[in-house]
C-alpha positions in Angstrom: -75.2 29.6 1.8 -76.2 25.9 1.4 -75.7 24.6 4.7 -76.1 21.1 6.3 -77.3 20.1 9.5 -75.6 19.0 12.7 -74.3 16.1 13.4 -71.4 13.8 14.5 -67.8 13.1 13.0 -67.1 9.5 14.4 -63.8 9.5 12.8 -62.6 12.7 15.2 -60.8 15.4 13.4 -57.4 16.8 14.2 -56.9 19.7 17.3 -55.5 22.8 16.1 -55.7 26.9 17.1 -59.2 28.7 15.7 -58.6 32.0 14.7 -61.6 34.1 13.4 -61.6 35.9 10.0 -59.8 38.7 11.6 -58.9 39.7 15.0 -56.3 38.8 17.4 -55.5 35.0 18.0 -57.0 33.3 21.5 -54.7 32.2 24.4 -52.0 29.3 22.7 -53.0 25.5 23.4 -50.8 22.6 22.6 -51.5 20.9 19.2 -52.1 17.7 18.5 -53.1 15.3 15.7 -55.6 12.8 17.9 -58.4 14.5 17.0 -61.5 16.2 19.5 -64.8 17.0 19.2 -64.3 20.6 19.4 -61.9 20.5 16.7 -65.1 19.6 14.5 -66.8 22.6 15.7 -64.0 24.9 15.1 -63.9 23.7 11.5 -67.4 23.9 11.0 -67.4 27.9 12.3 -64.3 28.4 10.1 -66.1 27.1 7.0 -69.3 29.7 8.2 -66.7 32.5 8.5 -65.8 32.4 5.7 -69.1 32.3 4.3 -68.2 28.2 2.1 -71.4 26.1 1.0 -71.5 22.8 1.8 -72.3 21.4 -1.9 -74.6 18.8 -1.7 -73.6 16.8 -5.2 -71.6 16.5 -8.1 -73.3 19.2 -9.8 -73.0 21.6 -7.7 -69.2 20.7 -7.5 -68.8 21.8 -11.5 -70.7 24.9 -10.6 -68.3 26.4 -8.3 -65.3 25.3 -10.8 -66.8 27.0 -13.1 -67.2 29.7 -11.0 -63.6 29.6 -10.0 -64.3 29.4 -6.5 -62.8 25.4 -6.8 -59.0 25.1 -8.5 -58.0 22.2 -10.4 -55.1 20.1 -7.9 -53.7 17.7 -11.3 -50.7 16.9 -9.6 -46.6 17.1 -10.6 -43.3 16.3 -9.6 -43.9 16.7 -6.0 -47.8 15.2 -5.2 -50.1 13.2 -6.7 -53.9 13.1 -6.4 -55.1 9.2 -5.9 -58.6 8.1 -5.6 -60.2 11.9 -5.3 -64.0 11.7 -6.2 -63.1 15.2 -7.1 -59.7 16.5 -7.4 -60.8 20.1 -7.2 -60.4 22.2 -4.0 -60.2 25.8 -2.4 -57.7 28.0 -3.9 -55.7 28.0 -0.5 -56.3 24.0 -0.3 -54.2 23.8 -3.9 -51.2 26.7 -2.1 -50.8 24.6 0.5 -50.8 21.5 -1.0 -48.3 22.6 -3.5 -46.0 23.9 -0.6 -46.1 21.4 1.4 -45.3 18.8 -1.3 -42.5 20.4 -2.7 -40.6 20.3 0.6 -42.2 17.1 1.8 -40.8 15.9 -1.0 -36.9 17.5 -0.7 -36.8 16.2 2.6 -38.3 12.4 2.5 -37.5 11.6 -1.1 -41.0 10.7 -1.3 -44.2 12.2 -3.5 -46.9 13.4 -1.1 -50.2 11.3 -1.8 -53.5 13.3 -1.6 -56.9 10.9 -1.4 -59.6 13.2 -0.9 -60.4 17.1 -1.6 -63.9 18.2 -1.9 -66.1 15.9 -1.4 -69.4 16.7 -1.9 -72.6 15.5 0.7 -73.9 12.7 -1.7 -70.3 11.3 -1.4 -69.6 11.3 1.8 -69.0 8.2 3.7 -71.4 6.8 6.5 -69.2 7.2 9.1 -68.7 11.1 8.3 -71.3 14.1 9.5 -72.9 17.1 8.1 -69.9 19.1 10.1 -67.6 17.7 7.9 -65.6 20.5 5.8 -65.0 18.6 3.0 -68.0 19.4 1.2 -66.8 23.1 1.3 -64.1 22.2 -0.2 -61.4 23.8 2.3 -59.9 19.7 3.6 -57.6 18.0 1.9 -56.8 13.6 3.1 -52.8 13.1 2.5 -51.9 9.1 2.9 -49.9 8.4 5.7 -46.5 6.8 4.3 -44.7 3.5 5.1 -41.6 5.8 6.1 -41.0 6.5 9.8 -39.0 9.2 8.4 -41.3 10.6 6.4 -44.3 10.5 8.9 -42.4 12.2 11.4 -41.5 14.8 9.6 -45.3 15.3 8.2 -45.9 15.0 11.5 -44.1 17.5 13.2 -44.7 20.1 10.3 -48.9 19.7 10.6 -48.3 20.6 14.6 -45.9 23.7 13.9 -49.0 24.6 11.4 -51.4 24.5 13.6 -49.2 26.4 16.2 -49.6 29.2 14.0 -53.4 28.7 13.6 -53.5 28.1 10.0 -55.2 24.8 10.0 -56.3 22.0 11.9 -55.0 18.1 11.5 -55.7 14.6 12.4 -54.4 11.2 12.1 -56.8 9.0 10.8 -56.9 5.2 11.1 -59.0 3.9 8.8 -57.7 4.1 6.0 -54.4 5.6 7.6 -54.1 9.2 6.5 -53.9 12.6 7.6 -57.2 15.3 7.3 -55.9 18.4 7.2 -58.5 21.4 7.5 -56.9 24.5 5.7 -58.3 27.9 6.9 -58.5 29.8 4.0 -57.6 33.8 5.1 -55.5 32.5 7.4 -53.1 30.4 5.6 -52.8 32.9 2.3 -51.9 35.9 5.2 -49.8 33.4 6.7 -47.9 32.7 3.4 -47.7 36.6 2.2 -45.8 37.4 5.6 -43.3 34.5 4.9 -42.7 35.3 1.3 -42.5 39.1 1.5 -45.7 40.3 -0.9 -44.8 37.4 -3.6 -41.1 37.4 -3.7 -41.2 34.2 -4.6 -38.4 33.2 -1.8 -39.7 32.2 1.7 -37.8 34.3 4.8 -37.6 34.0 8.1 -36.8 30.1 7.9 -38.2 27.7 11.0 -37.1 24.0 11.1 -40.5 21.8 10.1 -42.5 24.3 8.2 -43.1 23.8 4.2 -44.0 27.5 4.3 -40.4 28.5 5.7 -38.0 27.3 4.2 -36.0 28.6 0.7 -37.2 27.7 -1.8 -35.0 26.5 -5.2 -33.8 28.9 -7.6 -35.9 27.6 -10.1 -39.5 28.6 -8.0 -40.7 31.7 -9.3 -43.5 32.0 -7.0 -45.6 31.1 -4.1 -47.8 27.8 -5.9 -46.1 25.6 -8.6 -47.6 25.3 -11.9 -51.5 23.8 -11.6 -54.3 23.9 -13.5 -57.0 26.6 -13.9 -60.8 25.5 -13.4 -61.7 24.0 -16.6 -64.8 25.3 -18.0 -64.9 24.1 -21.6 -63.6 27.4 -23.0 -59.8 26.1 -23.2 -58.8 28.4 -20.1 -55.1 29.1 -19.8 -53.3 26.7 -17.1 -52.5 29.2 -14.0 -50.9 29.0 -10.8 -51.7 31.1 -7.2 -50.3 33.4 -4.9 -51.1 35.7 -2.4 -51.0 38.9 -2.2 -51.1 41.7 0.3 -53.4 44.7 -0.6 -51.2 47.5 0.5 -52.5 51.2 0.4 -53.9 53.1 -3.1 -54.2 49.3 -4.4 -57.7 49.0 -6.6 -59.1 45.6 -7.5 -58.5 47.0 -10.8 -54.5 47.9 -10.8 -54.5 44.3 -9.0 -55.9 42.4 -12.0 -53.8 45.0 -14.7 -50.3 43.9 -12.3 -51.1 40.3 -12.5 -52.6 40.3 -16.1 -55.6 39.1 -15.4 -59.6 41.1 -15.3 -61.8 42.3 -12.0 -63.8 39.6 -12.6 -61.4 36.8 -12.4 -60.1 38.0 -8.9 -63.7 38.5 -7.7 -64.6 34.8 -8.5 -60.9 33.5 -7.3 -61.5 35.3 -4.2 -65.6 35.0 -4.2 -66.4 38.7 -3.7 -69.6 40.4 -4.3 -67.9 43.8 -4.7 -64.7 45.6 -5.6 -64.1 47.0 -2.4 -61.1 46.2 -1.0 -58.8 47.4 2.2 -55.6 47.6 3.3 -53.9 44.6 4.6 -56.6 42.2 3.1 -55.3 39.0 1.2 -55.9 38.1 -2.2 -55.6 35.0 -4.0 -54.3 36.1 -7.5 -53.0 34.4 -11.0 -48.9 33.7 -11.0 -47.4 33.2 -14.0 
């Protein structure tokens, strides 16, 4: 793993509940979106955990897309990407985004606005440190909108997310805007609890969480339509879900259900093997 050295985050990133890659969740904290030093730290080990290079330049951004391990976010109805050096990200970082914007969206009137995805080391700012997650491509920046409305209810949906320990987030200053820290495993298993395996309709409904509630009739699955890591060989447009390994699953009758190859899954999900267990979540292709 290409890894960076320590350092400092002078712009303080966002408090939230860390969670390892499995295993039972620590003692509950309250959330908040000022930002401390050990939410960098927390970020950082998440990022180790789950095994993410920081990518040091542009090239080694293209590599990983065309290794499927970074997902093409090209915007729609709901979200738009502004000002991205790159707007390619972690499969999760592109599920939550399109989520989130959909009911941002339904409840504000407004489009969500996402500034920054992975941002490799060569493009990072002065004021940012070699802890910074963006490079690994798991942090998305949203703008923070002119609507006290639409903040507040941004607001209050980033805290009830990091109450469940699914990310961390922070209000940023300068320019205003919110980084928001997805943790990968967390936030697919997280999803594939409130969806029932890919129903395609949220359940168990909470006030505040884009996760939670219904979804329109027209949504035929976890992640809106999005495009598929372009890699010059005119690669069908795809969208994501998660999905719940359940017992007598193979990686193989995975890829044959959601017509796609062993391959594909082992890049989307950046395994070194076809073992898989029970209970483990997968990111897979939606139609």
């Amino acid at each position: 793993m290409i890894r960076a050295s320590s350092g400092i985050l002078r712009g303080l990133l966002g408090l939230g509940v860390i969670l390892g890659v499995a295993g039972p969740a620590p003692p509950a904290r309250a959330s908040s979106l000022r930002g401390s030093m050990s939410s960098v730290t927390r970020q950082d080990r998440m990022a180790e955990a789950h095994d993410f290079s920081h990518l040091r330049n542009s090239r080694e951004v293209r590599k990983f897309v065309d290794m499927g391990l970074l997902v093409r976010l090209p915007g729609d109805a709901h979200y738009s990407v502004e000002g991205a050096s790159f707007p390619y990200a972690r499969p999760a970082v592109k599920l939550f985004i399109e989520r989130l914007s959909r009911q941002y969206h339904a409840a504000t009137g407004e489009r969500l606005v996402v500034t920054s995805l992975t941002r490799p080391l060569s493009r990072q700012p002065r004021n940012a440190s070699d802890h910074s997650v963006h490079p690994t491509g798991m942090a998305a920046d949203i703008r923070r909108s002119h609507s006290r409305r639409a903040r507040r209810w941004l607001e209050q949906t980033l805290l009830t997310l990091e109450d469940r320990g699914v990310l961390e987030a922070t209000r940023e200053r300068h320019p205003p805007h919110y980084h928001v820290a997805v943790f990968p495993n967390q936030y697919t298993d997280y999803v594939a609890r409130k969806t029932g395996r890919n129903a395609g309709v949220d359940v168990d409904p909470e006030p505040g969480d884009p996760g939670l509630a219904q979804m329109a009739s027209t949504d035929t699955g976890i992640g809106s339509s999005g495009d598929a890591p372009a890699t010059g060989g005119g690669r069908e447009d795809l969208s994501y879900a998660a999905y719940r390994v359940r017992r007598g699953d193979s990686l193989w009758s995975i890829a044959r259900r959601h017509r796609t190859t062993v391959g594909r899954l082992k890049q989307l999900n950046a395994m070194s093997s076809s073992e898989i267990f029970p209970g483990q979540t997968l990111m897979v292709p939606s139609p």
